[in-house]
C-alpha positions as MATLAB code, in Angstrom:
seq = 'XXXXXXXXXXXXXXXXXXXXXXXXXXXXXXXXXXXXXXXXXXXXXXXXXXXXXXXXXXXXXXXXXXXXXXXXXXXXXXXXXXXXXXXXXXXXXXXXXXXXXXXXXXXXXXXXXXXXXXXXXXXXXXXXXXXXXXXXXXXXXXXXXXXXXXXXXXXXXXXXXXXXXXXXXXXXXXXXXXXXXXXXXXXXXXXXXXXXXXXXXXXXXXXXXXXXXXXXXXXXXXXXX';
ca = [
     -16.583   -2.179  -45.569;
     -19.062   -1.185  -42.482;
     -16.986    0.690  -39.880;
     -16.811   -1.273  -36.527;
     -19.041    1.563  -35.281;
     -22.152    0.865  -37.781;
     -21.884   -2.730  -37.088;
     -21.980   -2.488  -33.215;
     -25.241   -0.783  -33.525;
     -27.164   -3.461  -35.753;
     -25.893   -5.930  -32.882;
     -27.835   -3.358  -30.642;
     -30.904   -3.643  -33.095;
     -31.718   -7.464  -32.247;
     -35.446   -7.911  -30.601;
     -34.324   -9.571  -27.426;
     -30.799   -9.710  -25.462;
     -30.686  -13.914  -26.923;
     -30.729  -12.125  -30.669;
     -28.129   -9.240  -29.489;
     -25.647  -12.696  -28.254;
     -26.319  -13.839  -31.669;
     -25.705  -10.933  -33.702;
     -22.473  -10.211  -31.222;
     -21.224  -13.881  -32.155;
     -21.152  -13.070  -35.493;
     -19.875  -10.121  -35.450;
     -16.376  -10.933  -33.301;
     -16.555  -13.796  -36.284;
     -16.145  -11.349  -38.878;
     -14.329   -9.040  -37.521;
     -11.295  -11.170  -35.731;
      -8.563   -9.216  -37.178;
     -10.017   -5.500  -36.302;
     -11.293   -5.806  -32.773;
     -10.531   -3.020  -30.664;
      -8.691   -3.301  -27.388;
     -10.635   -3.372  -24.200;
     -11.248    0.284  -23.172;
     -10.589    2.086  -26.356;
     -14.106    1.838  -27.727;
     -16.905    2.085  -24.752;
     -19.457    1.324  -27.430;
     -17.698   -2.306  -27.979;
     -17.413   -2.984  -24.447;
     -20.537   -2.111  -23.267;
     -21.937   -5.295  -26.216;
     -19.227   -7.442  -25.164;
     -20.064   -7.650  -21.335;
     -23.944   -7.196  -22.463;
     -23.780  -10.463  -24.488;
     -21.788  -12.568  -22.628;
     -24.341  -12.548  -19.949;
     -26.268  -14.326  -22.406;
     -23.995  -16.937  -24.437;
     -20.995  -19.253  -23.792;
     -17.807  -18.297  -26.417;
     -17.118  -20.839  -28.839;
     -13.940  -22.139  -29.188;
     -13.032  -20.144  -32.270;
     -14.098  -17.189  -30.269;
     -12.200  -17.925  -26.803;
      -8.980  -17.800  -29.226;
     -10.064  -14.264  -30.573;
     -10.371  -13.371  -26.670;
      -7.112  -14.422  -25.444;
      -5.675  -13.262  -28.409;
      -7.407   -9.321  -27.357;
      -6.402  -10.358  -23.976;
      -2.949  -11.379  -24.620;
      -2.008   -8.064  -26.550;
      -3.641   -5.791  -23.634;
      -1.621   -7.399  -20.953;
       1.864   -7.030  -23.436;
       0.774   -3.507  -23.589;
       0.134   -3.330  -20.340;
       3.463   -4.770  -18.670;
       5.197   -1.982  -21.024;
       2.887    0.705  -20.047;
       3.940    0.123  -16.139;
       7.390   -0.302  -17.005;
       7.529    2.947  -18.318;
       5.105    5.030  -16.653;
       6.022    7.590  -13.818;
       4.859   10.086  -11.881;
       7.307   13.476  -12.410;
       6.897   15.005   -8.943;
       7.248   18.621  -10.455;
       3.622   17.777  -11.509;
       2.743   17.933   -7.804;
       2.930   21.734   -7.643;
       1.182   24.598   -9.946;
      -1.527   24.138  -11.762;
      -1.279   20.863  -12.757;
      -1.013   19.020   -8.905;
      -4.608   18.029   -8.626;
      -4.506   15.428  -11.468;
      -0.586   14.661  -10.538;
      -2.199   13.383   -6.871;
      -5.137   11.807   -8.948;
      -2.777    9.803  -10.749;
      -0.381    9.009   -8.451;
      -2.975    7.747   -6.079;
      -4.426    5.750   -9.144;
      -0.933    4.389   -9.672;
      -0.497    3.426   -6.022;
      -4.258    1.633   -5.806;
      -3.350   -0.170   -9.184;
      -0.283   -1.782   -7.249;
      -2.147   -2.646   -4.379;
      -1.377    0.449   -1.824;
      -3.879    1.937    0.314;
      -3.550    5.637    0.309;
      -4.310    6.585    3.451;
      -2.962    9.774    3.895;
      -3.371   12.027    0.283;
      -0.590   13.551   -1.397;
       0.170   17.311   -1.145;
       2.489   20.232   -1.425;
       3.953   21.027    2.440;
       5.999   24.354    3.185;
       8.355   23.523    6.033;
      11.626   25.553    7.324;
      13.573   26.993    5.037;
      12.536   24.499    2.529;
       9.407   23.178    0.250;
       8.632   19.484    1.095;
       6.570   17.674   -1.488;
       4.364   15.313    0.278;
       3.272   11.906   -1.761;
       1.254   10.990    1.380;
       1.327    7.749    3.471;
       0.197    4.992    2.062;
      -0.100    1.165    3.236;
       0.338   -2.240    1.546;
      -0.043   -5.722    3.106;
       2.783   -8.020    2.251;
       2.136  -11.481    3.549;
       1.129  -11.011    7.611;
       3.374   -7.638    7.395;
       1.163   -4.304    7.244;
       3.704   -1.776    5.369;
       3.163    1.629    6.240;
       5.397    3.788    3.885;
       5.210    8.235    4.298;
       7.136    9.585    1.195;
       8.622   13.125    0.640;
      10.312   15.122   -1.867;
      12.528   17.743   -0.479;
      12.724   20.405   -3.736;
      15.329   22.661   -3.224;
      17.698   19.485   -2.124;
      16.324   17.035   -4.337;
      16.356   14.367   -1.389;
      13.741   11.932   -0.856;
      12.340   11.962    2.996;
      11.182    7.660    3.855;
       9.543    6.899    6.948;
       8.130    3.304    7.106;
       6.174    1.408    9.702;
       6.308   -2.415    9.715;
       3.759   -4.351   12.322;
       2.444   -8.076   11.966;
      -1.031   -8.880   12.453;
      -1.180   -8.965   16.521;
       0.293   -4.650   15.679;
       3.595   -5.802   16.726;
       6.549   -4.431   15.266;
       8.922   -6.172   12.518;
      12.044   -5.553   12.942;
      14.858   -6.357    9.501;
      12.203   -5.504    7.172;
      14.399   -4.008    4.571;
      13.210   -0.809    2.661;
      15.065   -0.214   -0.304;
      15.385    2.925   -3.122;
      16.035    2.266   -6.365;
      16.946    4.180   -9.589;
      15.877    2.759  -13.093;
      19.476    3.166  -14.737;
      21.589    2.938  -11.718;
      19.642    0.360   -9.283;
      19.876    0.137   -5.305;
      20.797    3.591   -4.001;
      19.842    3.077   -0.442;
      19.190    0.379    1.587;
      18.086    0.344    5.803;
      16.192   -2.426    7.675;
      13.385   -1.516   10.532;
      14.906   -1.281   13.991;
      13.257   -2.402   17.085;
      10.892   -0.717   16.544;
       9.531   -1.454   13.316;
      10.771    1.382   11.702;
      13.146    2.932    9.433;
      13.350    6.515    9.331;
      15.525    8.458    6.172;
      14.412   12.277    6.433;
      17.417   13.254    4.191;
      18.592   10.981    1.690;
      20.232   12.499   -1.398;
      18.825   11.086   -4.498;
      19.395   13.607   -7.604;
      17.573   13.742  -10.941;
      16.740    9.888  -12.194;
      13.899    7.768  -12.166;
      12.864    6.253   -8.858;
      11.003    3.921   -6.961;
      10.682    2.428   -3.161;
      10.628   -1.228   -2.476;
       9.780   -3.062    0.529;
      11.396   -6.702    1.355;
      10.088   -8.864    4.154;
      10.793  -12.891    4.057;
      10.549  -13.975    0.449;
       7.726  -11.222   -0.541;
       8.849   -7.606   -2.472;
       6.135   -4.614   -2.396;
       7.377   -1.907   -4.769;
       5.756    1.453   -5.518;
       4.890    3.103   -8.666;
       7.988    4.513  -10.564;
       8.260    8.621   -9.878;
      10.891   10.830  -11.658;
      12.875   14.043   -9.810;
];
């Protein structure tokens, strides 16, 4: 049997892009059972989004397409239900692609980093920056600034909750949560729109900080200490 690899490139062979649709049909025919995952072979994707430019799936082939589809979001739901940042990644050598992910993991969940994340020395103590970042939930703007205090394991929350006129919302409720144990802290914005938490003792676990206005729920990516 031709690997996936040696069939790919005959598709690429045809005369014209009608004959590479053709040959691509075919091929997903053929090969239903076999077909990689989007992303895990570049070669694949690169004659998948080529020929569908040029040709309307079939029926038989829409199934083999949801069916792809189907397993990558499965996999997907269990990849961000288990994937987390560990914040000890965000010092030595390894912070530069700790921030990289993290701010991949925040853009993915629909943050806006808008202040990078960073290693801080302060008094007597190394804070652990994960930057400020900013989510719209409904007419809210959520403005969350997240730190790691090392020696104390504590997590340091300041959030900033305006509507869309930049006035502030007060009761929007910013929650922590652990994995195992659930809700370890809970404070609504004052007045003011804010809710500030420079010391709040956490401990090793897996954690994440939610934001809950009206009926709507912004979460962040999951991070371990």
């Amino acid at each position: 049997m031709k690997s996936l690899k040696d069939e790919l490139a005959k598709v690429l062979l045809g005369k014209d892009e009608e004959a590479c649709a053709k040959a691509f049909e075919k091929f997903l025919k053929r090969n239903a059972e076999r077909l990689p995952l989007p992303g895990e072979d570049p070669q694949f994707d690169k004659v998948m989004w080529a020929a569908s430019q040029f040709t309307s799936l079939s029926s038989g082939d829409q199934r083999i397409v949801n069916r792809v589809t189907g397993k990558l979001l499965g996999e997907t739901v269990d990849l961000v239900a288990t994937v987390a940042l560990k914040l000890k990644d965000l010092v030595g050598s390894t912070k530069e692609a700790a921030v990289q992910t993290w701010q991949e993991m925040l853009a993915a969940m629909a943050w806006q980093q808008m202040v990078p994340a960073g290693a801080l020395r302060g008094v007597g103590t190394q804070v652990v920056s994960l930057g400020t970042f900013q989510r719209q939930l409904g007419e809210a703007s959520i403005q969350v600034n997240l730190g790691w205090l090392i020696d104390q394991d504590h997590l340091r929350v300041l959030v900033q909750a305006k509507d869309t006129s930049e006035t502030a919302l007060p009761d929007v409720e910013l929650r922590i949560k652990e994995a195992q144990r659930g809700v370890v802290f809970a404070r609504k914005t004052n007045k003011d729109g804010a809710v500030v938490a420079p010391d709040v003792k956490v401990g090793p676990g897996q954690y994440q900080i939610q934001v809950i206005w009206a009926d709507e729920v912004a979460e962040t990516p999951f991070f371990v200490i």
